[in-house]
C-alpha positions as CSV (number, residue, x, y, z in Angstrom):
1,X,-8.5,17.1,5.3
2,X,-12.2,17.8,4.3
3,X,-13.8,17.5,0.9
4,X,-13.5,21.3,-0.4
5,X,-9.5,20.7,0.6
6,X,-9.0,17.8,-1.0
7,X,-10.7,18.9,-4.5
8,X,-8.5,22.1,-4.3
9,X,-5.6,19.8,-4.2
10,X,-6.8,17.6,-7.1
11,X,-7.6,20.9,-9.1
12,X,-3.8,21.7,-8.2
13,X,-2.8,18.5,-9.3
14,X,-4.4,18.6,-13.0
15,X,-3.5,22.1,-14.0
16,X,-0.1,21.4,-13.0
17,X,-0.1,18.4,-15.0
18,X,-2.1,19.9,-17.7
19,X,0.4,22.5,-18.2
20,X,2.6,20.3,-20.1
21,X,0.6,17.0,-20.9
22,X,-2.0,18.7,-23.6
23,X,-5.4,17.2,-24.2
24,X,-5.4,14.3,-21.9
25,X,-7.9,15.7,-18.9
26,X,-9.6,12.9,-18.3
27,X,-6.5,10.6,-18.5
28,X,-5.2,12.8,-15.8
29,X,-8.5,12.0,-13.6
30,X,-8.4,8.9,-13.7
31,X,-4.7,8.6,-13.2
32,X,-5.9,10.7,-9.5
33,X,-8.5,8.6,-8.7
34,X,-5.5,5.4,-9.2
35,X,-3.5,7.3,-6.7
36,X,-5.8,8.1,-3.7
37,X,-7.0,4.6,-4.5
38,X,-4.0,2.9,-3.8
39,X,-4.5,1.5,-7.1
40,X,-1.5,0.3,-9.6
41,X,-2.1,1.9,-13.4
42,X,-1.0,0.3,-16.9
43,X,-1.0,3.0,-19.8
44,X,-1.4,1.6,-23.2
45,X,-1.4,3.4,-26.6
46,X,0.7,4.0,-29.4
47,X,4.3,5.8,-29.0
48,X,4.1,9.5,-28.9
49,X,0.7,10.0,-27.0
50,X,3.0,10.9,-24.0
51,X,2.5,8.2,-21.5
52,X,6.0,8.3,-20.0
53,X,5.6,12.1,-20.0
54,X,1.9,12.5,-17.5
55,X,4.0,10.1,-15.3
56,X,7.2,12.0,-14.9
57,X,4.7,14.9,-14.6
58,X,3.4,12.8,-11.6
59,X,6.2,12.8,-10.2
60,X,7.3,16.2,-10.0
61,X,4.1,16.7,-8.8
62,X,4.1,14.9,-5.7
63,X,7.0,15.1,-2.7
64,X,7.9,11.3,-3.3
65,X,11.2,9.4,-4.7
66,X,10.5,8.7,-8.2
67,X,12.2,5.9,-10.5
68,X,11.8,4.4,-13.9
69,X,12.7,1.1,-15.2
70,X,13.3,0.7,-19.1
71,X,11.8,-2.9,-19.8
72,X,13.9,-5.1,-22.4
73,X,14.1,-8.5,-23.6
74,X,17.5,-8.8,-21.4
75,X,16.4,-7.4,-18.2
76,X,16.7,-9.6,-15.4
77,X,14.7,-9.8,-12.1
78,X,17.8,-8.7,-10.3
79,X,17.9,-5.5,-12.2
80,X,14.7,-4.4,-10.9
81,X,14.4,-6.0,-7.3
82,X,18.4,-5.5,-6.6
83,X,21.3,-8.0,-5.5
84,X,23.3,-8.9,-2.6
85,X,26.7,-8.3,-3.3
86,X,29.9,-9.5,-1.1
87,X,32.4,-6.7,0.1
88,X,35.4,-7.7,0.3
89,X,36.4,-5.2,3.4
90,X,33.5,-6.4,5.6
91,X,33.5,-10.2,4.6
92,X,29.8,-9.6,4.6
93,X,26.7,-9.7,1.7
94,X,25.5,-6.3,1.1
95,X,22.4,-5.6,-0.3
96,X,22.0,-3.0,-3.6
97,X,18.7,-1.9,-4.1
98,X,17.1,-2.0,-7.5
99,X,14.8,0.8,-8.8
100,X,12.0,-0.8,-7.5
101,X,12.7,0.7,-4.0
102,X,11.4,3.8,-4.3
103,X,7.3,5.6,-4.3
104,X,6.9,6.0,-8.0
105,X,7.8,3.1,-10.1
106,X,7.4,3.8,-13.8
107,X,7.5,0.7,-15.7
108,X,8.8,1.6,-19.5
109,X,7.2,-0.6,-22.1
110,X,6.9,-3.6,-19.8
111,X,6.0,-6.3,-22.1
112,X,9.4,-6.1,-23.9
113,X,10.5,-7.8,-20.5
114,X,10.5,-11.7,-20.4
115,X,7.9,-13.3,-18.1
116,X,10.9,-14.2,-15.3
117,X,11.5,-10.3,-14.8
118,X,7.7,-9.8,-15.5
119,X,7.0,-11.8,-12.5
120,X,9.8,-10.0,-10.0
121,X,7.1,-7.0,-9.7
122,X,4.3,-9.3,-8.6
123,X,5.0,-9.3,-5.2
124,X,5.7,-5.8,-5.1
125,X,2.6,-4.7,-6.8
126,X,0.5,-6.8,-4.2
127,X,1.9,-6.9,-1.3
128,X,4.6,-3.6,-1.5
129,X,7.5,-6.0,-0.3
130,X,9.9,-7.9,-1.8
131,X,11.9,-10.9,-1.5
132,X,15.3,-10.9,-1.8
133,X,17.4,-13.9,-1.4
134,X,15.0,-15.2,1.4
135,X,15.4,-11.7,3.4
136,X,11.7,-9.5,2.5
137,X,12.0,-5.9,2.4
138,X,9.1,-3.3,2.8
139,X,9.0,-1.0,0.0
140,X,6.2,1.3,1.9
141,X,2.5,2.5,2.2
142,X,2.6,4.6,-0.8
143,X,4.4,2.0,-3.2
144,X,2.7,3.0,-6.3
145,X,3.4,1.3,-10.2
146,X,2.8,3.2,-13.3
147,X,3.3,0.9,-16.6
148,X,3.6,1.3,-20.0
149,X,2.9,-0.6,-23.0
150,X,3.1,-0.3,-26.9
151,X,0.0,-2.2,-28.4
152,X,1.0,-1.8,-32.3
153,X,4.8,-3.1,-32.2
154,X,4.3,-6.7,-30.9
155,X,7.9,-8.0,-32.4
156,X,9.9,-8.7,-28.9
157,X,7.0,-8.6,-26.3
158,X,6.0,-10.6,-23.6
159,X,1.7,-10.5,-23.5
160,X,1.5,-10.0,-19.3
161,X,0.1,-13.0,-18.0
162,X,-3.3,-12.6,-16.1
163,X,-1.9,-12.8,-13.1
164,X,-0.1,-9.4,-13.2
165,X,-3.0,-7.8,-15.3
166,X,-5.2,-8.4,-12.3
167,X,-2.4,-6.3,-10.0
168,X,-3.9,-3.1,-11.9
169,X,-6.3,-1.3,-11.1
170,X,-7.2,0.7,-14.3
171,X,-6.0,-0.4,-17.6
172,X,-6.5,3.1,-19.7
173,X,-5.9,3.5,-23.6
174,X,-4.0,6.7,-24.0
175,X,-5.0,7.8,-28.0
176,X,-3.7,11.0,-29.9
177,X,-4.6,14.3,-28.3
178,X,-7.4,16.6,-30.2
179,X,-6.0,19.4,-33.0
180,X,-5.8,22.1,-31.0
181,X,-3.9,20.5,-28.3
182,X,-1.4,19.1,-30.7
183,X,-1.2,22.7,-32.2
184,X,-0.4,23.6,-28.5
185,X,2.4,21.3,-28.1
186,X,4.0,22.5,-31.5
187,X,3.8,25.5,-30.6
188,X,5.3,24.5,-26.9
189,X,8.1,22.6,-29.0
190,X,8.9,25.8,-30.9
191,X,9.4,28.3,-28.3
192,X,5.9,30.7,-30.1
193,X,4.1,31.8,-26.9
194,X,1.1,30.0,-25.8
195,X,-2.6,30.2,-24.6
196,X,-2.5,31.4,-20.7
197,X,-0.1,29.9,-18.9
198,X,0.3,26.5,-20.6
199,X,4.1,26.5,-21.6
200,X,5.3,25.9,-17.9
201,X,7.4,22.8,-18.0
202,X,8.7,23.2,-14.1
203,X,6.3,22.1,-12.0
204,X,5.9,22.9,-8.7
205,X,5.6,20.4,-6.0
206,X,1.5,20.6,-4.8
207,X,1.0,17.2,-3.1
208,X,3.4,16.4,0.1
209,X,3.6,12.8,1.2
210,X,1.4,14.2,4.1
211,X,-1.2,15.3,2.0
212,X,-1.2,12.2,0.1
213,X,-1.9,10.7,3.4
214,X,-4.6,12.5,4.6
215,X,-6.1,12.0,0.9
216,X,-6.2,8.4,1.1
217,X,-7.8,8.7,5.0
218,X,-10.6,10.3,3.5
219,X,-11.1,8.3,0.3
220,X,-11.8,5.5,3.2
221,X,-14.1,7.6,4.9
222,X,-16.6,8.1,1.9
223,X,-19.7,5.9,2.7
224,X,-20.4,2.8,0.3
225,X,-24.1,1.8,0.4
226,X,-25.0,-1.7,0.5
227,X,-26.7,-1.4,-2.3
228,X,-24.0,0.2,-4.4
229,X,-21.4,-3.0,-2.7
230,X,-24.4,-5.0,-4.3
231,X,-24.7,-3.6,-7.7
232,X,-20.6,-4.4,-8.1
233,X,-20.9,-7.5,-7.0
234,X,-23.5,-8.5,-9.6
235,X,-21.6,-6.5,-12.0
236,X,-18.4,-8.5,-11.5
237,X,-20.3,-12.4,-10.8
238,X,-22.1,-11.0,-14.8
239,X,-18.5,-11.7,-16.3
240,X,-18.3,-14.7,-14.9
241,X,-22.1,-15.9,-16.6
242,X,-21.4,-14.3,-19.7
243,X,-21.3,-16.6,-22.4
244,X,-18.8,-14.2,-25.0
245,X,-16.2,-14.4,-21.4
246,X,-14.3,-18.0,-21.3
247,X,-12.3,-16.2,-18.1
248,X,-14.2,-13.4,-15.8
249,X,-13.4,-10.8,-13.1
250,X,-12.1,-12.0,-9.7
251,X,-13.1,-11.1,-6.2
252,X,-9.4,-8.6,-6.1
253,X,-11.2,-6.9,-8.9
254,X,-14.6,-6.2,-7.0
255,X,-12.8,-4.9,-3.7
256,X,-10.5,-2.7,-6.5
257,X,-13.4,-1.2,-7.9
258,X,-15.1,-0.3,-4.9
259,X,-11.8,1.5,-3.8
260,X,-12.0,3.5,-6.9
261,X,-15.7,4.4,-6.8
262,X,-14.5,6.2,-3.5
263,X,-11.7,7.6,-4.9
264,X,-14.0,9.1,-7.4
265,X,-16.7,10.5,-5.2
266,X,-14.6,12.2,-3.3
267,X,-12.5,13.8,-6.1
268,X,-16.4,14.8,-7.4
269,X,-16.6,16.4,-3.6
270,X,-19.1,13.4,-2.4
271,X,-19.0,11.5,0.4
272,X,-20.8,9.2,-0.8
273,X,-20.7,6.9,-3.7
274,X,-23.8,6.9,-6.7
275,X,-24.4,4.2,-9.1
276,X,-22.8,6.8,-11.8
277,X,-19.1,6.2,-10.1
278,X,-19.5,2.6,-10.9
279,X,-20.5,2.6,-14.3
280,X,-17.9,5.4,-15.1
281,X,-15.4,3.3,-14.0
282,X,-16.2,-0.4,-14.6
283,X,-14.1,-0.9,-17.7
284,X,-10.9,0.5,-17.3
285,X,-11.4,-1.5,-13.9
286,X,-12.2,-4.8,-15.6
287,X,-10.8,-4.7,-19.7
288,X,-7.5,-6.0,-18.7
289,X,-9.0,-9.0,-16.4
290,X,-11.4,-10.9,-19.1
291,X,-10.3,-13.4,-21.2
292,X,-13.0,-13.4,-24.0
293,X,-14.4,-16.5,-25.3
294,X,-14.1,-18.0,-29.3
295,X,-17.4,-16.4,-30.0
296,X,-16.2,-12.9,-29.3
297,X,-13.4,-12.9,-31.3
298,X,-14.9,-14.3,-34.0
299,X,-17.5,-11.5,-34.2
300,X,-14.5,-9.0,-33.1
301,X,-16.1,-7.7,-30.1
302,X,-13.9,-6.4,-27.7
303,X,-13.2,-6.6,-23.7
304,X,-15.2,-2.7,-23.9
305,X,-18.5,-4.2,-26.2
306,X,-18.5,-7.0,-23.5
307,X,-18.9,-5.1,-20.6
308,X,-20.5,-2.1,-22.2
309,X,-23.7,-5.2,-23.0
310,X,-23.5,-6.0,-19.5
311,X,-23.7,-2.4,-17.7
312,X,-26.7,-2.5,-20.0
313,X,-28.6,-5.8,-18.4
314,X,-27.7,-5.0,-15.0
315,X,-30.0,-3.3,-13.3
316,X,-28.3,0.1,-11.7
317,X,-29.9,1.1,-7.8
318,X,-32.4,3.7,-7.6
């Protein structure tokens, strides 16, 4: 797969996607550059801004299994990794697979979940295996977690500990869609006809695991210069010096950016990576992973004002 392919297959990708998910293009962006860059994504935002929808559309778009786990305060680990069950007729433990097993694993609002069945995607997220009464089972190359959350309604949730924030790659804030886009969807919801060819809902299958393949081949092919390796390293070592951040980014964090910055050239037909791609995608990379100190959150800065002051100091490469 060359360059000119593989942005015809991204263009493929967002207009069937942005056939039925209005307004949300450059949610759907950087919801490709997650996927070519093997990259986990947690959507938050507040209920209605169809999160559960662009992944379901993900998954009709791509030729992968898909499954969806509805997180609750009474789910247990077993419910997502799967049991071993005795039959009776063989005298032998038989394993059932949980929902987990599968390509596309979309998380439902996963901090109604307590931190027990929280923890029983950790492996899976990192390592795309899973243990299962001392047996580990592969899940596969193209293991992939999409995750919701509700930030308004905090009655019943489980905050995600850092650990498992740092298994994202992007954290993105899904907000309401502009006016004419919401028009669009009543006017979707109501059966009046629509602008072009935006009231498809079936979607046709674009991206084959093949393709998929091939995609992530050449996301590893597009050339990092030291100097762009350097200006993410500095970037990530700033949150560690930063006096408003009591807790900064790891070393996962840096090697999950550069991934992305990659991912992003190439879907902006580059093979090569610009100080542009870094800055573009430094805090969805790095908002979930700070803990901010007292002093931020007394002046109410966020994770964003943080790291928005520190793209500013660091010097980019010319």
């Amino acid at each position: 797969m060359d360059l000119s392919e593989f942005q015809s297959l991204a263009d493929d990708i967002r207009g069937e996607i942005g056939s039925v998910v209005q307004g949300q293009r450059p949610l759907i962006d950087m919801l490709l550059v997650s996927v070519f860059a093997r990259g986990h994504c947690l959507l938050e935002g507040p209920p209605g801004t169809a999160k559960t929808l662009l992944a379901r559309c993900l998954a009709q778009v791509v030729d992968l299994d898909f499954g969806r786990v509805q997180f609750t305060p009474d789910l247990m680990p077993g419910d997502v990794l799967g049991v071993n069950l005795f039959n009776f007729e063989t005298n032998e433990f038989r394993l059932t697979k949980g929902p987990v097993f599968t390509d596309i694993l979309l998380a439902d609002e996963i901090n109604r979940a307590p931190p027990k069945t929280q923890a029983a995607l950790l492996q899976a997220m990192n390592e795309r295996e899973v243990t299962i009464d001392g047996t580990t089972h592969p899940l596969g190359a193209d293991f992939f977690v999409i995750a919701t959350q509700n930030p308004i309604e905090q009655h019943g949730t489980y905050p995600l500990p850092e650990a498992q924030l740092d298994r994202f790659l992007f954290k993105l804030l899904v907000d309401f869609s502009d006016r004419q886009a919401e028009i669009d969807i009543l006017k979707r919801s109501a059966g009046l006809p629509l602008d072009a060819d935006s009231g498809r809902k079936e979607l046709r299958k674009v991206m084959t695991r093949a393709k998929l393949r091939a995609g992530h081949a050449l996301v590893d092919s597009i050339r990092l210069d030291e100097t762009i390796l350097s200006y993410i390293v500095d970037l990530v070592r700033a949150t560690r010096q930063d006096g408003e951040i009591q807790h900064g980014a790891s070393t996962r964090a840096a090697n999950a950016i550069a991934g992305a910055v990659r991912a992003k050239a190439a879907l902006d037909g580059r093979d090569y990576a610009i100080p542009d791609d870094v800055q573009a995608l430094l805090i969805p990379a790095l908002r979930h992973r700070l803990v901010l100190g007292p002093t931020a959150e007394i002046e109410g800065r966020t994770s964003d004002d943080v790291l928005t002051t520190i793209l500013s100091r660091t010097d980019a490469p010319r």
